[in-house]
N, C-alpha and C positions, 0 to 999 in steps of 0.2 A: 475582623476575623483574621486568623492567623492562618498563613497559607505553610506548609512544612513541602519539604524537597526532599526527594527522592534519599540523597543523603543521606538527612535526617535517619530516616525510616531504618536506611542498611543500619546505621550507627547504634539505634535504637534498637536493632535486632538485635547486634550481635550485646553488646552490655545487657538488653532481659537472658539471652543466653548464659553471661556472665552471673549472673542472679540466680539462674533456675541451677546451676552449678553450685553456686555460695547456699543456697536455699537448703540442698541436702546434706550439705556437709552441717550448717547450723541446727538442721531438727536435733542433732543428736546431741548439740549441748545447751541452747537459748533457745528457748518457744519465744521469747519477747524479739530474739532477733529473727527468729525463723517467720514471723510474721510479716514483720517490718520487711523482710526482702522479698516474701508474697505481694504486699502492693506496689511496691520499687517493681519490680517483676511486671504485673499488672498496668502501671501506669507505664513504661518504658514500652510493651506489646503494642498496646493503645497508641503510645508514638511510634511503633513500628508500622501500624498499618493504617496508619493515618493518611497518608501519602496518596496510599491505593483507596482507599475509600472516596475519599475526597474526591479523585477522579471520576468516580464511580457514580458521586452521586452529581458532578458537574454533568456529565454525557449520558448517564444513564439509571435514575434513581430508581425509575422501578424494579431494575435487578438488585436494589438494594432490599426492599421491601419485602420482594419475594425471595430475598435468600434466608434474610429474616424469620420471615412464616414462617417458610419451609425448615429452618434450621430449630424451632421451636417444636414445631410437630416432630420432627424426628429424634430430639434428643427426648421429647416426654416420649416415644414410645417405644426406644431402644433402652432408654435410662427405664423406664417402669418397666420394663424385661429381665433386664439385668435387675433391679430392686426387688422384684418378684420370683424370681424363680429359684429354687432350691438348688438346681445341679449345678456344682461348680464349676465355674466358666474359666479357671485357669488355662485350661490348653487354648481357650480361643482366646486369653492373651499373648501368650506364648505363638501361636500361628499369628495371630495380629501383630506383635511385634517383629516379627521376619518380614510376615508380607510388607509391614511399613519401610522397613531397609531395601525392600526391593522395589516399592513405589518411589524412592529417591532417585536409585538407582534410574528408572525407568524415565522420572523426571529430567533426568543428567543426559538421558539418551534422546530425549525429545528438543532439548534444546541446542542439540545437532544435526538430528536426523528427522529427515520432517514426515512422519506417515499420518497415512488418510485418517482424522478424526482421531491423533492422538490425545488432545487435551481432552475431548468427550470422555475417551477411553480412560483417562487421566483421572478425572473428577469422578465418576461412576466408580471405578478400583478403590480409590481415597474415601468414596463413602460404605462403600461395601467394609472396607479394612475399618473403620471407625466407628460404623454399626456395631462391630463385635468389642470394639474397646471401651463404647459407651460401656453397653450392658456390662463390661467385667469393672468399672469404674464406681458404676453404681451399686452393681453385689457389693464391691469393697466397700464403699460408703455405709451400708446395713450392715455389712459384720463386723467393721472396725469399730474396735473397741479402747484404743489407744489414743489419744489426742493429740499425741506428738507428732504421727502420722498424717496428723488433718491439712499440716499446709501443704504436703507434696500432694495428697489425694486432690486439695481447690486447685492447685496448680494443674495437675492431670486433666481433671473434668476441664477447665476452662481452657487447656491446649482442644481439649478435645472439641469442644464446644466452638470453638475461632476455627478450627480445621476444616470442620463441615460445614461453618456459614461460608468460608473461602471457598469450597468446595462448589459447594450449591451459587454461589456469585458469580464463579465461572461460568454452572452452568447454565443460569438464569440471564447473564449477557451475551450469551452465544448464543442464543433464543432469539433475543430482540435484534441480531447481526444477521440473521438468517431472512 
């Protein structure tokens, strides 16, 4: 079994970042490449949070399990929200993508200033704000009609998708700490 380091994972971040950059500038002129940098993308996250899982599942596997479920029920029924409903959900990405700039922000503050039950606060903000970007991820997936568009949209969903299992990880180990 291959053990990966911390390292690793930073390194591994910031190059899928590098990817998910190369990724939009390519839709626009090679689907063959804009592919190929969706698994490049894919495989390098996977090394990104490899690190943190690993631990996760040495010290504490059932928050793994249960972020899992939990991350499955909630994207089938925020995604069948968004897949389903008629009214366009533009503006709740438009608020969902502010609120996410201010949950960094908020993130930035926490790892200076220590208030009571920040990370709960933390993790609970992060699924509320990713509730509303499922459902607009998945209208887009039903109305899109363009295929060129298809690797940012897997890309999107599957940011979205790792957000809320990390999300629910947090808060299904601060469970078993308590």
């Amino acid at each position: 079994m291959v053990s990966l380091h911390g390292a690793v994972g930073i390194i591994a971040f910031i190059a899928a970042f590098g990817s998910l950059l190369g990724l939009r500038s390519a839709v626009r002129r090679s689907t063959k490449t804009a592919l190929a940098l969706l698994g490049v993308f894919g495989v390098l996250m996977g090394l990104a949070v490899g690190p943190s899982l690993g631990y996760y599942a040495a010290v504490n596997p059932a928050a793994l399990w249960q972020a899992g479920g939990a991350t499955a029920l909630f994207v089938a029924g925020f995604g069948a929200a968004g897949y389903a409903t008629r009214r366009d959900l533009t503006a709740i990405a438009r608020v969902g993508s502010w609120a996410l700039i201010g949950l960094v922000v908020l993130g930035i503050v926490l790892v200076f200033v220590q208030i009571p039950n920040g990370a709960l606060i933390y993790s609970i903000l992060g699924l509320v704000i990713f509730a509303g970007l499922i459902a607009f991820d998945f209208q887009r997936l039903r109305r899109s009609t363009d295929l060129t568009s298809a690797p940012l949209l897997a890309a999107s969903i599957f940011l979205d998708i790792l957000n809320v299992f990390l999300f629910f990880l947090q808060l299904f180990s601060r469970e078993s700490e308590s």
